[in-house]
C-alpha positions in Angstrom: 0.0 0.0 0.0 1.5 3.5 -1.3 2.1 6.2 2.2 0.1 9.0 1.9 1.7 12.6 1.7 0.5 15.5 1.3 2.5 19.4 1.1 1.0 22.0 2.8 -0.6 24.7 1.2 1.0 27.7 3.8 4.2 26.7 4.3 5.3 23.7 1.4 5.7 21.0 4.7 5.8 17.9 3.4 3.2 15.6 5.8 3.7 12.2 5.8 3.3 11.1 9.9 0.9 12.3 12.7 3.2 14.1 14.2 3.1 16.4 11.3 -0.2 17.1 12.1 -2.7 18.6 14.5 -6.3 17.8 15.4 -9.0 20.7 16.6 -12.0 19.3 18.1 -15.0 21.1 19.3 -17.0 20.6 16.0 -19.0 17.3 14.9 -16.0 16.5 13.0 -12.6 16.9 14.0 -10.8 19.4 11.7 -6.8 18.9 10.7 -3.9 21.9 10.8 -0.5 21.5 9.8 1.5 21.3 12.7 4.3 24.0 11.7 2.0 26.9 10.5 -1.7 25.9 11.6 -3.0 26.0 7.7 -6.2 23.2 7.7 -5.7 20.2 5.7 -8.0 18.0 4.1 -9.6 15.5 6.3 -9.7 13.2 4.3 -5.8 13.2 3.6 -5.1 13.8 7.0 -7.4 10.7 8.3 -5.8 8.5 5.6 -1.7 10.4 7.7 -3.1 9.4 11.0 -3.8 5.9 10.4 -0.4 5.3 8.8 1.8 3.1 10.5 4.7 5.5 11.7 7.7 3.3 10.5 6.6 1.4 7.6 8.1 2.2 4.3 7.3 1.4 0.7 
């Protein structure tokens, strides 16, 4: 199975792990910043990030 990455749109961070990213609740669904400049992410590339395993390669 290919990793998902994605580059963020406010700073060009490349986001492959969930450690790259950051979840705000407080709404029915959770939405997704990038870690480094706060700039929301898609959820549904940043669902498919979070459920990566954090080591596994291709």
């Amino acid at each position: 199975m290919t990793r998902t990455t994605y580059t963020c749109d406010g700073c060009g961070a490349l986001l492959d792990n969930e450690k790259d990213l950051r979840k705000r609740e407080g709404t029915t669904r959770p939405s997704w910043q990038c870690r480094v400049c706060e700039t929301t992410v898609p959820s549904v590339v940043a669902e498919r990030i979070s459920h990566q395993k954090q080591n596994a390669t291709e």
